[in-house]
N, C-alpha and C positions, 0 to 999 in steps of 0.2 A: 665202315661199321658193319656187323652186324644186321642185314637187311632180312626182315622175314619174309619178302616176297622170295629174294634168293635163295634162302633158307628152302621153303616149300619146292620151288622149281627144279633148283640141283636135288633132293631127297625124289622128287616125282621124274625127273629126267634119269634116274639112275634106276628107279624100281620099274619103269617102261621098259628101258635097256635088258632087266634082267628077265623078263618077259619076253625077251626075243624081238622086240622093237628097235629099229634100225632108230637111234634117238642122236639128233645133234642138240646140246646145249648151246646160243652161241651168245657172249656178254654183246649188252650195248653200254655206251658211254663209259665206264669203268669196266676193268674185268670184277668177276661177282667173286663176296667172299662170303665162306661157307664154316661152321664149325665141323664137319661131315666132309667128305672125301669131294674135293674141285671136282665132276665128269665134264666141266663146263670145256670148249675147244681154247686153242691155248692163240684166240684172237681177238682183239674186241672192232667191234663195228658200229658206227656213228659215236668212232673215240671220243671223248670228252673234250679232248683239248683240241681237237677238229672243228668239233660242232660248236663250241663257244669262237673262237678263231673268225668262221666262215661266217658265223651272224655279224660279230662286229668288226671285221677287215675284211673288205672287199679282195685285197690281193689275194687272202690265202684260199676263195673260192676258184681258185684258177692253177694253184699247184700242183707240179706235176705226181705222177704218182706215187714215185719214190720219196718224194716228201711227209706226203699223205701215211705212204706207211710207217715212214720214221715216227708219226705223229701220234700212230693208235699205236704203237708198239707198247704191250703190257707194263713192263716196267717203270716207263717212263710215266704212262698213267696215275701208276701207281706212286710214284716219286710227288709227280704233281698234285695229289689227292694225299699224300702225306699227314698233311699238315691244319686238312681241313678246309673245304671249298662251301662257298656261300651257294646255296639250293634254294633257297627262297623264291616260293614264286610269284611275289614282289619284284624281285630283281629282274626274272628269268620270263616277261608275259612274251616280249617280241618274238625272245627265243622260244618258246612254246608255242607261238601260233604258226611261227617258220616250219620248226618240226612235224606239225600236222597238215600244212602244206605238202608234204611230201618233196615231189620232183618239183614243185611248183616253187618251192620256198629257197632260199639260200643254200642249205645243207642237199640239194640235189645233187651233187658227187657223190655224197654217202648213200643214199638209196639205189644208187645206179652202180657203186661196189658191191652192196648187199646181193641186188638182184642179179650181178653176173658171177656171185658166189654160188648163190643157191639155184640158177640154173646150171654152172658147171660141173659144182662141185657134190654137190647134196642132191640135185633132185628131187626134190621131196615131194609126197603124196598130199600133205598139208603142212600147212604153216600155223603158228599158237604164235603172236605176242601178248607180252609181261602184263600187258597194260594200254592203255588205251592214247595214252601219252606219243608213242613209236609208233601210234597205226597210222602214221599220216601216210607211212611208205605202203599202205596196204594196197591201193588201187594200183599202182606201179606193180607190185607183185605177183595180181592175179590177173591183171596183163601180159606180164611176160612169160609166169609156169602154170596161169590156167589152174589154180587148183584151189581147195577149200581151204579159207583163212580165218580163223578162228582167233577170238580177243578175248582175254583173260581182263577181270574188273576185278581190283584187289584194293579197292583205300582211293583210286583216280579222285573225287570227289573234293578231297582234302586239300590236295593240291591247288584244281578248280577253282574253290572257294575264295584260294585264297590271292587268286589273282587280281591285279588292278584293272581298273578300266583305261583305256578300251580293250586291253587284250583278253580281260576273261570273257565278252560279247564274242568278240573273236575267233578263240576259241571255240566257243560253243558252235557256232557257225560253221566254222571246219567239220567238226566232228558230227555236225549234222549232215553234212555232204559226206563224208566216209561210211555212215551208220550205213548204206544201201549196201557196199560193197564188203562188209563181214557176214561170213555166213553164221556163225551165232557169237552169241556172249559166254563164256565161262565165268560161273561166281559159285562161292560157297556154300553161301546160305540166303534161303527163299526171303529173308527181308531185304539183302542187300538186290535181289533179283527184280524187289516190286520199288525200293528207294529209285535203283537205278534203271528203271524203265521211265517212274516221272520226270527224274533229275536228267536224263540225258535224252526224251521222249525215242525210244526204243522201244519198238512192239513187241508184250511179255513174250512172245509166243519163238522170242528170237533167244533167249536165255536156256542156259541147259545148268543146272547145279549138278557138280563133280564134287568128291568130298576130300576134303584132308586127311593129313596122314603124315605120321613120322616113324623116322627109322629106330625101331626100337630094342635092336640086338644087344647095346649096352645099357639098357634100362635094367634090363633083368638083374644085374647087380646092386642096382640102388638100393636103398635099407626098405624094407616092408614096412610097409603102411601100418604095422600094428606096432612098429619100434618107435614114429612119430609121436608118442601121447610125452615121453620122457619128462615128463612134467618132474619127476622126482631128482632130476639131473640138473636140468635146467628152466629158469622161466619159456614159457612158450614163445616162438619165434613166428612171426609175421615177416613174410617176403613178398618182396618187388623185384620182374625182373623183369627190365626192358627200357627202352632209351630213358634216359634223364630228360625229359620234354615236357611242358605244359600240356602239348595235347592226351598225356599218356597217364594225366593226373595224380604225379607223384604229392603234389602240395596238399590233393585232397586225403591221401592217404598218412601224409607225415600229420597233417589237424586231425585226423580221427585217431590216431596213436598218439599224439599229445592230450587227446580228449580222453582216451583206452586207460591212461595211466593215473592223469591228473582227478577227472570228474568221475569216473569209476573205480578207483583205485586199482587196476588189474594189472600185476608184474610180467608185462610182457618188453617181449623184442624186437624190434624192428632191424632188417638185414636187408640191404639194396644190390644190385648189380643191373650191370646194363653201362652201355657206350654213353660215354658225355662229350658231346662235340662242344668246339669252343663259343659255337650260338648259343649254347643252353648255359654254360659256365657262371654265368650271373644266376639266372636263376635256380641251378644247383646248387649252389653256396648260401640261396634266400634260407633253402629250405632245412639246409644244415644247423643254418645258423639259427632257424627257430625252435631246431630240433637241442640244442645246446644253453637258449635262453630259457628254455623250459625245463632247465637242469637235467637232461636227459642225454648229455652226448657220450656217457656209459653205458646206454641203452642202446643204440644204434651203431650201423658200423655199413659203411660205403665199401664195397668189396674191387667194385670199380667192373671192367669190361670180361666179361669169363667167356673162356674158351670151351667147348666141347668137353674134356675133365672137368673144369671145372664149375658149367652149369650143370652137371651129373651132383656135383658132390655139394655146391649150392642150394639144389633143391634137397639131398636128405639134413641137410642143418638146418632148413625152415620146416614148420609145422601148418602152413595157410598161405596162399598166396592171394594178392590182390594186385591187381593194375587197372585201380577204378577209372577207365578212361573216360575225358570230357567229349570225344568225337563217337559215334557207332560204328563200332572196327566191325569190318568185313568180315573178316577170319577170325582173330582171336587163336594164333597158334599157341602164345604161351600157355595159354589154359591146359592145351591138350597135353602140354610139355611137363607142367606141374600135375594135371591127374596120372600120368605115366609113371610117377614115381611115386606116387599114390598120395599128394600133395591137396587135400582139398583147396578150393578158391570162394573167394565172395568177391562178385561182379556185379556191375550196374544193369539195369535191367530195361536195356539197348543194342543195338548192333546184333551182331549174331553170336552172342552171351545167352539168351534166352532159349536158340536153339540147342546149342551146344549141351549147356546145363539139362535140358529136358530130355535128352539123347545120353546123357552119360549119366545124370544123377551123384555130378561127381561136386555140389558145392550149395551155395547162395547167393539170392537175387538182392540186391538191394536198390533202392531209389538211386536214379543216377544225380552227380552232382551236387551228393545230398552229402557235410559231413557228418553228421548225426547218425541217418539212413548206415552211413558204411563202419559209423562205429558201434553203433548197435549190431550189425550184420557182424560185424567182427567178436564180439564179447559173445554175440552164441556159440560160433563155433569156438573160440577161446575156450569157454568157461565150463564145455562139457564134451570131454576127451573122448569118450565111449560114441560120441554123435560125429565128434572133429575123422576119429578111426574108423567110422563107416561108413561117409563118405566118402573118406581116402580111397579104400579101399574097393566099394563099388565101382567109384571114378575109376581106380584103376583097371580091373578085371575088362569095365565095357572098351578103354582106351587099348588094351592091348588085344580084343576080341577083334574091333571094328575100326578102327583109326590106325592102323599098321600100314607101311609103304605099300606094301602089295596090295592089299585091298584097296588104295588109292589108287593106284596104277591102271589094276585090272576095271575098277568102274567108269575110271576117267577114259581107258582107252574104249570101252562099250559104248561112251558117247562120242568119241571122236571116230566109232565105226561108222555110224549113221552118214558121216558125207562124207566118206574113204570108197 
């Protein structure tokens, strides 16, 4: 799919680069997919089908190396990831706490190829992982090239949560022994900084906020924010754009647009996109099908997974977007993605939504959780165009002023000067 962590990394890894930053992007477990130009290297390291392998078959923690490479060889990843692989971390606790075991855990061939990469080959001044998830290999790293390793906290939490016992104990335990040896935390925004200081007991003073940023050369094209009111063309369109998932609260959104039409009478449109893996397939199909018992399935239209094109051309045929999510998202990039095209949003008034919104001025807050809260948040900006366009349009102007690649680049490398 579609990953926004990858999304932000490849866009920040490419605008470092054009800053004269000596930048390796390197994939773990999959190679990463981008709707944006891959700068990612053309290898993945602690492959997927390695690292599931080596936890439950003893033998393949012993193969030789030419095996190992047949293993992570992109392609084949990709082949095996085809079709759709079970992530659950239900499924996945053993494997998660191996993984933060580092050298200690099963998967220690993989951390001991990483590390005689990035001493051979890279060199590097410091090291940034994805996530908190792959820092097991950190103490092994600043062992062997001595240098500052910095961990990026993007959504880790969610994952966390959702672990069984005994491994999410476990877990936690790991990554209490790892906290000594990162030299800071990288996060977005100051409420995920103060969440995840309690939630993973980490000393505030070890977090540094970098901000986001997208690549915005081909926004410039999208339709002006003052073209969105089209009210006289067509009814107004409400957009969703991001996984098909409970946590991403597409159900609350399809009830407050069954509530927008039926109990308000408001002729609007609801327009979706976004990846459906086969986990979510059932309840993608709940939400259709409530959308169709409520005589409304010529109201709506599933667009399904959009490419680069056509999240450009997605966002100028919605008029509002919303992705009233059930969890406190960390980032929140589609927000930035939809003001960029001068797309106002209504958000729950959680995660770093709050920040973002008071930084851009580009939407509304609503109760989270609430479907009333978001169907009333949705009928104001609906039901008065001249408010819906100037929001847009603020949103927009502060998103292409201050959320551009380069202004990410440049602030996020000011903070990774400090222990360079």
């Amino acid at each position: 799919m579609f990953c926004g962590s990858c999304l932000h990394d490849n866009t920040l890894a490419k605008a470092l680069s054009q800053l004269g930053v000596d930048t390796q992007l390197i994939p773990t477990y999959t190679p990463i997919r981008t709707d944006e130009e891959d700068v990612s290297i053309d290898r993945v390291f602690f492959g997927g089908i390695n690292v599931y392998l080596q936890q439950k078959i003893p033998l393949f923690r012993h193969l030789p190396a030419f095996l190992d490479r047949f293993l992570d060889q992109p392609w084949l990843i990709r082949l095996a990831t085809s079709r759709g692989m079970e992530t659950s971390a239900k499924e996945l606790g053993a494997l998660t706490v191996s993984m933060l075991r580092g050298d200690h855990g099963y998967q220690r061939k993989e951390v001991q190829r990483l590390t005689r990469f990035l001493q051979t080959s890279v060199k590097p001044d410091l090291v940034i992982t994805s996530n908190m998830l792959i820092a097991g290999c950190v103490p092994a790293l600043k062992r062997a090239l001595d240098v500052p390793v910095v961990v990026t906290l993007q959504g880790d939490d969610i994952f966390l949560d959702d672990l069984v016992e005994p491994y999410r104990q476990q877990a936690f335990a790991q990554i209490h022994e790892l906290i000594q040896d990162v030299d800071a935390f990288l996060v977005y925004s100051d409420f995920y900084a103060d969440f995840m200081s309690d939630y993973l007991q980490i000393p505030r003073d070890k977090f540094r906020l970098v901000p986001l940023g997208l690549e915005l050369s081909d926004y410039v094209a999208s339709k002006p924010p003052e073209d969105h009111d089209s009210s006289s063309e067509r009814p107004v369109t409400i957009g969703y754009l991001a996984r098909l998932a409970e946590e991403k609260g597409l159900h609350l959104l399809v009830d407050a647009f069954i509530h927008l039409r039926k109990e308000m009478n408001m002729d609007v449109r609801l327009q979706i996109a976004g990846w459906l893996g086969p986990q979510q397939e059932s309840y993608a199909e709940t939400q259709f099908a409530k959308l169709r018992e409520a005589g409304f399935a010529d109201a709506f239209r599933y667009v399904g997974e959009v490419d680069r094109e056509g999240k450009l051309q997605f966002l100028q045929e919605i008029d509002v977007l919303s992705v009233p999510t059930i969890y406190k998202d960390p980032k929140g990039l589609f927000v930035l993605e939809a003001l960029a095209a001068g797309v106002p949003v209504v958000q729950p008034r959680h995660g770093a939504f709050p920040e973002l919104l008071d930084r851009t001025g580009g939407g509304k807050l609503v109760e989270a959780n609430d479907v009333m809260a978001l169907a009333e948040g949705l009928a104001e900006i609906v039901g008065q165009g001249a408010q819906r366009r100037e929001l847009g349009i603020t949103g927009q102007q502060v998103v292409h002023e201050q959320f551009h690649s380069r202004a990410m680049a440049e602030q996020t490398l000011d903070v990774l000067r400090t222990f360079v």
